[in-house]
C-alpha positions as a Python dict, from the first residue, in 0.01 Angstrom:
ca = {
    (1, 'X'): (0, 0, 0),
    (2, 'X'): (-347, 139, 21),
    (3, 'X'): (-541, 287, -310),
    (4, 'X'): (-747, 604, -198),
    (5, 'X'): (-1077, 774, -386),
    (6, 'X'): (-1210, 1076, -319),
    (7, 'X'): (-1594, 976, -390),
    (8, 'X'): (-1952, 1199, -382),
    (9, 'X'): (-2205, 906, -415),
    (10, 'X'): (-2574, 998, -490),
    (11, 'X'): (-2752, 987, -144),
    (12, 'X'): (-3134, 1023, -18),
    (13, 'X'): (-3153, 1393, 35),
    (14, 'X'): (-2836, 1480, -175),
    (15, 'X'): (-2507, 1428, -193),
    (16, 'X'): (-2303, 1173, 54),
    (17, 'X'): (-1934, 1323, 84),
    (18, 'X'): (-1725, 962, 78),
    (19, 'X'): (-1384, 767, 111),
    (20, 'X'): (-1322, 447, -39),
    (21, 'X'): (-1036, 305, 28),
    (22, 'X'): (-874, -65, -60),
    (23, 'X'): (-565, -263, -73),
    (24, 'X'): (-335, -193, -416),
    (25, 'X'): (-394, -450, -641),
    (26, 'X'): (-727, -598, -499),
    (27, 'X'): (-1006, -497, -831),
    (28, 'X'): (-1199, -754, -658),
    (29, 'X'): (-1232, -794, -297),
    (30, 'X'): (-1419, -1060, -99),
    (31, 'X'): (-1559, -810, 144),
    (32, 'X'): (-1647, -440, 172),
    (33, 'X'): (-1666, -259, 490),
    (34, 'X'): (-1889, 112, 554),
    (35, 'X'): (-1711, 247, 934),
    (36, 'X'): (-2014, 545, 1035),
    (37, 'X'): (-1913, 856, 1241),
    (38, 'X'): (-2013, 991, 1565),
    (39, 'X'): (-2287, 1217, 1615),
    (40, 'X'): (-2313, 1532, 1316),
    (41, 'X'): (-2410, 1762, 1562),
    (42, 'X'): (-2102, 1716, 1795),
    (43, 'X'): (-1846, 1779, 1582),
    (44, 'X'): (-1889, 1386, 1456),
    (45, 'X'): (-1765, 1345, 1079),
    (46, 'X'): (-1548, 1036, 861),
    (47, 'X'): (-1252, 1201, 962),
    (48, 'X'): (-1280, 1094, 1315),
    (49, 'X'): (-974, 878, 1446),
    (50, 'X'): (-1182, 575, 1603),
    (51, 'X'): (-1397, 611, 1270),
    (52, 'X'): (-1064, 562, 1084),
    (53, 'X'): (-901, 336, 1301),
    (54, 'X'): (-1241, 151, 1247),
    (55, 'X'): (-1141, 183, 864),
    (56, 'X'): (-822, 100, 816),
    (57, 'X'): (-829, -218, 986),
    (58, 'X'): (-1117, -312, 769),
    (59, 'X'): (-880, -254, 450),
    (60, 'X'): (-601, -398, 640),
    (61, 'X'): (-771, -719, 679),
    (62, 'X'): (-814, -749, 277),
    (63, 'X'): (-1163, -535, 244),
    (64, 'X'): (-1251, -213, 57),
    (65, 'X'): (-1324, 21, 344),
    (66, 'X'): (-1612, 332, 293),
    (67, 'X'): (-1614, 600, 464),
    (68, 'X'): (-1845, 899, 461),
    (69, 'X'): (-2031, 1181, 616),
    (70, 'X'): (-2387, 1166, 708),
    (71, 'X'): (-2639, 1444, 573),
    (72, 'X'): (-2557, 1765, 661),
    (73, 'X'): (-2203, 1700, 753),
    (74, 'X'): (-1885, 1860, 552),
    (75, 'X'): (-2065, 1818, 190),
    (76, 'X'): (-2294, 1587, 236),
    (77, 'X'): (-2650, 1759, 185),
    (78, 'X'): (-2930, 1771, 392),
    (79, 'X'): (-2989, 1803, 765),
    (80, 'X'): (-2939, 1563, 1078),
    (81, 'X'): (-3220, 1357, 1131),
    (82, 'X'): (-3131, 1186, 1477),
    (83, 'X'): (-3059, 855, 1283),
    (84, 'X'): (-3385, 821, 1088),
    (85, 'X'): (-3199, 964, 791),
    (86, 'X'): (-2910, 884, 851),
    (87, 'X'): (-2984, 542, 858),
    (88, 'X'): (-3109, 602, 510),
    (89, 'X'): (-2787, 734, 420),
    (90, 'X'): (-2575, 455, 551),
    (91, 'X'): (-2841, 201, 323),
    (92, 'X'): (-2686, 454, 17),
    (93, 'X'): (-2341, 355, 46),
    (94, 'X'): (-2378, 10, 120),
    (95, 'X'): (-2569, -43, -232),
    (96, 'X'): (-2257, 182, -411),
    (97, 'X'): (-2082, -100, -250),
    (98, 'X'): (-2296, -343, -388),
    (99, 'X'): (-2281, -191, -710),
    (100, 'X'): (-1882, -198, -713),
    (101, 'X'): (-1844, -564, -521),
    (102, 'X'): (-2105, -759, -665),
    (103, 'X'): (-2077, -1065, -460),
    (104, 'X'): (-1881, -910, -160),
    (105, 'X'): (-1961, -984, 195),
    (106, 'X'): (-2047, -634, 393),
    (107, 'X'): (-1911, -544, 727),
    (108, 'X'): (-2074, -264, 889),
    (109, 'X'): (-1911, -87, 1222),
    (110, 'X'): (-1928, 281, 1360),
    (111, 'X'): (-1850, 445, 1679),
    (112, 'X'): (-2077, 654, 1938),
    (113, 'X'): (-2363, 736, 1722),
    (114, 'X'): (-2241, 598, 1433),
    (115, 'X'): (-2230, 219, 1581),
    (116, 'X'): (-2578, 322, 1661),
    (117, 'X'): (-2666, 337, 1302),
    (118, 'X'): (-2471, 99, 1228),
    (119, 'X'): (-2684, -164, 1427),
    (120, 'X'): (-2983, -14, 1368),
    (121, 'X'): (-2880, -108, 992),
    (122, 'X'): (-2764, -478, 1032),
    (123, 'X'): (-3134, -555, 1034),
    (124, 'X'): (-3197, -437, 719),
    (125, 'X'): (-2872, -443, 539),
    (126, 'X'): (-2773, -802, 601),
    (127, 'X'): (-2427, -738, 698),
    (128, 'X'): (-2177, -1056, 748),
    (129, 'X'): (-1988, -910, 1051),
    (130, 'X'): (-2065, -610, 1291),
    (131, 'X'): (-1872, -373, 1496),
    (132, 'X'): (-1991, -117, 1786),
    (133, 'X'): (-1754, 93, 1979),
    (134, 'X'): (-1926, 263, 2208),
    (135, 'X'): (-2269, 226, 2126),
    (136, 'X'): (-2514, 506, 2253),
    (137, 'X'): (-2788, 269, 2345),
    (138, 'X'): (-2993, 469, 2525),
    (139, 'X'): (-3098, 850, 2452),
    (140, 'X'): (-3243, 811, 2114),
    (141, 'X'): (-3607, 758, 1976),
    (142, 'X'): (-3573, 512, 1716),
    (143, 'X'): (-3731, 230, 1973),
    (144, 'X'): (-3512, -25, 2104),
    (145, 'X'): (-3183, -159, 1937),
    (146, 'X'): (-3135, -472, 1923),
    (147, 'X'): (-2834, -724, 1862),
    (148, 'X'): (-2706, -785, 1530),
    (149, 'X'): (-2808, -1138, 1396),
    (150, 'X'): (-2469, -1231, 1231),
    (151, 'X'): (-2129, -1215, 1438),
    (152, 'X'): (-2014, -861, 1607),
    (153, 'X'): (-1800, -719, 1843),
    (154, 'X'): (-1860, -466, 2095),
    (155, 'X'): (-1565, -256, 2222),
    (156, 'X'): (-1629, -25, 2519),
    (157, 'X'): (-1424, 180, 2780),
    (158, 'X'): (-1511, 137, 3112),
    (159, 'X'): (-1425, 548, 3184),
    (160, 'X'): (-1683, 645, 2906),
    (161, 'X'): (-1765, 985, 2979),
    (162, 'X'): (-2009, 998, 2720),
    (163, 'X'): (-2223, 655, 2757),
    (164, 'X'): (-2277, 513, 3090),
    (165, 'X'): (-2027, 199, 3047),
    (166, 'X'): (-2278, -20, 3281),
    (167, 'X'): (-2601, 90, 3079),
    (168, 'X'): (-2395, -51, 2733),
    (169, 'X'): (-2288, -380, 2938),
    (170, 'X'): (-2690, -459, 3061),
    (171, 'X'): (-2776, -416, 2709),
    (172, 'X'): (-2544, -683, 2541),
    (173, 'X'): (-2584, -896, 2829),
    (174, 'X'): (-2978, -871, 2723),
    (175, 'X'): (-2897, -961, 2394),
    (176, 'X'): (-2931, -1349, 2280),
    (177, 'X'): (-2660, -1323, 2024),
    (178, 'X'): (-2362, -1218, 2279),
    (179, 'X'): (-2138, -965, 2131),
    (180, 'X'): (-1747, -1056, 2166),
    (181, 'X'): (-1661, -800, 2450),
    (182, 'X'): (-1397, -645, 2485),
    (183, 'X'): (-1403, -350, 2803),
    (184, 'X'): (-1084, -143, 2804),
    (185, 'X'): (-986, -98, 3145),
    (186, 'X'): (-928, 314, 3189),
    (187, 'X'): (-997, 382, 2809),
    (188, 'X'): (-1271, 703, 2791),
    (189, 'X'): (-1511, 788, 2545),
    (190, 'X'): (-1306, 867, 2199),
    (191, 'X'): (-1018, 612, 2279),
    (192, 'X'): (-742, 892, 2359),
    (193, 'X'): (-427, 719, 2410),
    (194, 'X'): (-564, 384, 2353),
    (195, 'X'): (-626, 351, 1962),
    (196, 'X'): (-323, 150, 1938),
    (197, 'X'): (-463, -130, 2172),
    (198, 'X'): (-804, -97, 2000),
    (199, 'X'): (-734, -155, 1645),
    (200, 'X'): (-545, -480, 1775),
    (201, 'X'): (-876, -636, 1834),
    (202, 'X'): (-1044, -495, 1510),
    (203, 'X'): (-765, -692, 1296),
    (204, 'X'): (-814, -979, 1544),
    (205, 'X'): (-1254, -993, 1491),
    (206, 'X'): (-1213, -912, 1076),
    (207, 'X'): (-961, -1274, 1015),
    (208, 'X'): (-1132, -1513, 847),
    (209, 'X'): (-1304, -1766, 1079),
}
């Protein structure tokens, strides 16, 4: 059984529209996960399937799972800031979470633009674990992402419409903290089909080590 909360947590330029959810009978859970969207100005908000998928196997692992939209988004106030802001945002929930798990380990994921932030945060945020699906690592002007410092897992389809599947796979083989890769043969940009062999290797990456 999963316990859900409908949440609006106080964010940088406003509001931050949010979904908490957890395992029933967990008050205090070792970990706490924040899954980010794709991009706000594509149609990108928490409801997104690979965002939930993303979720879900967080709180099916044993973790409280946020999810939320980024300014501008559904209720969320303010505008889209092409990550700068949003990063801001994603810094928001993480210290609710903090606030609510004192002592908690933090995974941070996202997908498309939101694994963007989502990296761009693990700098600054500290997380324990880290998941991208299909990060967007080129196109943006936030300088260079780089590599999360703790463990993480990239997921990527090799018929990404979206982002160029080789221009993701130079990056992490750049990086000097290898992701665990996983390339799903056929699989295109938002996972249609192919969320049931995805979330397979979330569960696997989120058991305890």
């Amino acid at each position: 059984m999963i316990r859900r909360e409908v949440l609006v947590l106080a964010g940088p330029t406003g509001p931050l529209e949010a979904r908490l959810e957890s395992p029933e009978g967990v008050d205090s859970p070792r970990v706490f996960g924040v899954s980010c969207h794709p991009h706000s100005l594509k149609g990108g908000t928490m409801d997104n399937k690979v965002t939930h998928t993303l979720a879900r196997a967080m709180v099916e692992s044993g973790a409280a799972a946020f999810r939320f939209n980024f300014r501008g988004v559904g209720a969320s106030g303010g505008s889209f800031d092409s990550g700068r802001g949003e990063l801001d945002d994603l810094s928001a929930v993480v210290a609710e979470g903090r606030r609510r798990f004192p002592g908690a380990a933090l995974w941070l994921g996202g997908f498309s633009f939101g694994a963007f932030v989502a990296l761009r945060g693990a700098g600054r945020l500290s997380p324990d674990r880290v998941v991208a699906i299909a990060p967007p690592v080129v196109g943006y002007d936030l300088g260079d992402v780089d590599a999360p410092a703790c463990e993480w897992l990239l997921a990527q389809g090799d018929a990404d419409e979206v982002v160029p599947p080789d221009s993701v796979l130079q990056w992490a083989a750049r990086q000097t903290n290898a992701p665990r890769l996983h390339v799903l043969a056929g699989a295109g940009h938002f996972f249609h089909g192919r969320l049931h062999e995805l979330k397979p290797l979330l569960l696997d990456f989120f058991k305890p080590s």
